[in-house]
N, C-alpha and C positions, 0 to 999 in steps of 0.2 A: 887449739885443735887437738883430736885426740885421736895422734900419731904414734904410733912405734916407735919408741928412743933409739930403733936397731934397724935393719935390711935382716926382718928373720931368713930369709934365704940367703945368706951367706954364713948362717951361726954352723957350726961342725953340728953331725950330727951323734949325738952321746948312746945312746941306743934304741935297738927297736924294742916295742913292746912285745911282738911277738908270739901272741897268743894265736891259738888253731883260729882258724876260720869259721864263719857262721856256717854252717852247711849246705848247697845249692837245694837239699830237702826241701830247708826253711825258709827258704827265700823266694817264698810266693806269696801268694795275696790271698789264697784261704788259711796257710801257715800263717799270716801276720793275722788276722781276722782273730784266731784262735789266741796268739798268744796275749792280744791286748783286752780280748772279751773274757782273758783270765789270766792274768799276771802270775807271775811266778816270785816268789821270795830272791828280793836281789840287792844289790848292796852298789847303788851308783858310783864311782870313783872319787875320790875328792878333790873338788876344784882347785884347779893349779895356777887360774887365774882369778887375783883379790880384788875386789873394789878397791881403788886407792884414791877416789877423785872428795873432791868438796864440795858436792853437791848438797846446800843447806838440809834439802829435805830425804837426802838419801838417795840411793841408786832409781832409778824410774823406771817405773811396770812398760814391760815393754812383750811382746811374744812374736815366736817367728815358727814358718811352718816349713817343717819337713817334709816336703812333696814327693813323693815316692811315686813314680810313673810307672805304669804296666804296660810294657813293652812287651811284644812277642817275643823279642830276644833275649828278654829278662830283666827284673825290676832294676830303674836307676832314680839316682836323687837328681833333682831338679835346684841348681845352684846360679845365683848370679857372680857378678863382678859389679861392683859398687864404682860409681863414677870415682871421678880425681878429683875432685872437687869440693865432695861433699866436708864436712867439719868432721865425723867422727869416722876413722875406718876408710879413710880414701882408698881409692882400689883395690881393697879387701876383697875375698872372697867372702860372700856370705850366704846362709836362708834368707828367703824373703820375710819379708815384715818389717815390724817399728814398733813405735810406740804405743801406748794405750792412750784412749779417748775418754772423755770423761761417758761418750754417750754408749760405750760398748759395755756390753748386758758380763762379757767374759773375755777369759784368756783367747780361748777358740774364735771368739767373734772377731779381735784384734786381729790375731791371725791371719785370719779368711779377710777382713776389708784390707788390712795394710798387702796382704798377696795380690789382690785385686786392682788395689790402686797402685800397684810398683809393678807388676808386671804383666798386670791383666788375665791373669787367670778366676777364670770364672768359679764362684764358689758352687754351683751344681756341678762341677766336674770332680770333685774333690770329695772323698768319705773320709771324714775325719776318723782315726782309730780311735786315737787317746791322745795322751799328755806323757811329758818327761819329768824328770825335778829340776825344778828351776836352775837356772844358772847368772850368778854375775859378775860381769863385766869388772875392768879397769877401770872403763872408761866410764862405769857407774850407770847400767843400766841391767836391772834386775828380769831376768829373759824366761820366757814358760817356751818349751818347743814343744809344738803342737803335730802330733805326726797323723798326715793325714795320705791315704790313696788316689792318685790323680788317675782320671781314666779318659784315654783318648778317644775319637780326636777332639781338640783344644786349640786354642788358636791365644798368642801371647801377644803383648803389646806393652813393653816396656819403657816406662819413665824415662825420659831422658835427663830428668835433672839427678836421678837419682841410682839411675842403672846402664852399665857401658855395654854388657853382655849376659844373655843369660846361654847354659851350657847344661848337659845333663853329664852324670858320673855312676858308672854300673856300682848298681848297690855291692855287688860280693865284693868287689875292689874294696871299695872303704868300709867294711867288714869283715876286714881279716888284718888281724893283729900284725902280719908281717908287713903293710902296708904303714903302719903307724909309728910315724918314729919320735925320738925326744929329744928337744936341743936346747940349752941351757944359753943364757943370754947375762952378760955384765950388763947393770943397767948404770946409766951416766951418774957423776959425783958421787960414787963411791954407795947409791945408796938401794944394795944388795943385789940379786939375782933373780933373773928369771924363768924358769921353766918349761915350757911350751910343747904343745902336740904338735908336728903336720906330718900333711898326707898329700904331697906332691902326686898330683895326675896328668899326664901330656906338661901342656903348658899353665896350667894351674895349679900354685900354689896355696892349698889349703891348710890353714892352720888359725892359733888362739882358740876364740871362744866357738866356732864353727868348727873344728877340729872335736874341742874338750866336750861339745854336745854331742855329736856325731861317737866319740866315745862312749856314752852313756847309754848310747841307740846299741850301740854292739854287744856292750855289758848286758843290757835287758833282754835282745833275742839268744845271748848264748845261754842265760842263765838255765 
């Protein structure tokens, strides 16, 4: 099962990243429109978390979608809580999504059916912007975030075999550097260390590879 060798919420925390904030400017839905319908020169972070599994045929295509809700009060991400249950990532915070299908045409397609089927969101709700750079996993699943604009109202319906909770998180919170911290982790039998983002909100703890994306998203609109 692929579990955390640690309780990340207990590792001390080593320091914040601490970069200025994205700007409430920017943080709107014709802002975002703009920056993805023309990128800017930027330089992703580098993944803090390695593939380490034995997966014969390597890390698996998998994509998850950054659902950015337009709120009258101001854009937030749209985040589940992963049952206890499941084998990879038990009660993790995470994007929705999964795996790739053999019958899906793309990354985006993956996206929008595995959002739909885990929490029932309707893919005419969602204007997909763009794409992230990939990112993979420990746990050996090679991830495309797909960041898409959700627009209310919507109505949600989430799996029970595979979702405890879903919750939303004000976009400028997890887009600002002062929110993001680094905590370093011994990993068991001696065999080396490991590094980790979270970004603790109320009562949820977000961090790994939902953290280390969620970084990438911040790196891109500041740049």
């Amino acid at each position: 099962m692929a579990k955390a060798h640690f309780d990340p919420k207990i590792i001390p925390v080593d320091s914040l990243a601490g970069e200025e904030a994205v700007s409430p400017e920017q943080l709107t839905v014709e802002w975002l429109r703009t920056r993805f319908a023309d990128p800017p020169d930027w330089m992703p972070e580098l993944h803090i978390e390695q593939y380490r599994g034995n997966r014969p045929n390597g890390p698996v295509p998998a994509s998850v979608l950054m659902a950015i809700v337009d709120r009258p009060e101001g854009l937030s991400l749209l985040l589940t809580q992963r049952a206890d249950h499941l084998s990879d990532h038990p009660g993790q915070i995470s994007l929705p999504g999964g795996r790739a299908e053999e019958s899906d045409t793309s990354s985006i397609e993956t996206a929008l059916r595995e959002t739909e089927e885990e929490i029932g969101l309707d893919r005419s709700r969602i204007e997909v912007l763009g794409t992230l750079p990939d990112y993979v996993t420990g746990s050996g699943y090679h991830i495309t975030p797909v960041v898409g604009l959700v627009h209310p109202p919507f109505e949600l319906a989430p799996d029970p075999r595979e979702v405890a909770e879903i919750f939303e998180v004000p976009l400028a919170f997890l887009m600002d550097g002062t929110n993001h911290e680094r905590r370093t982790a011994e990993l068991p039998h001696g065999t080396g260390r490991r590094t980790f983002y979270s970004m603790p909100y109320e009562r949820f703890f977000i961090w790994g590879a939902t953290a280390g994306m969620l970084r990438n998203l911040f790196h891109f609109l500041r740049a």
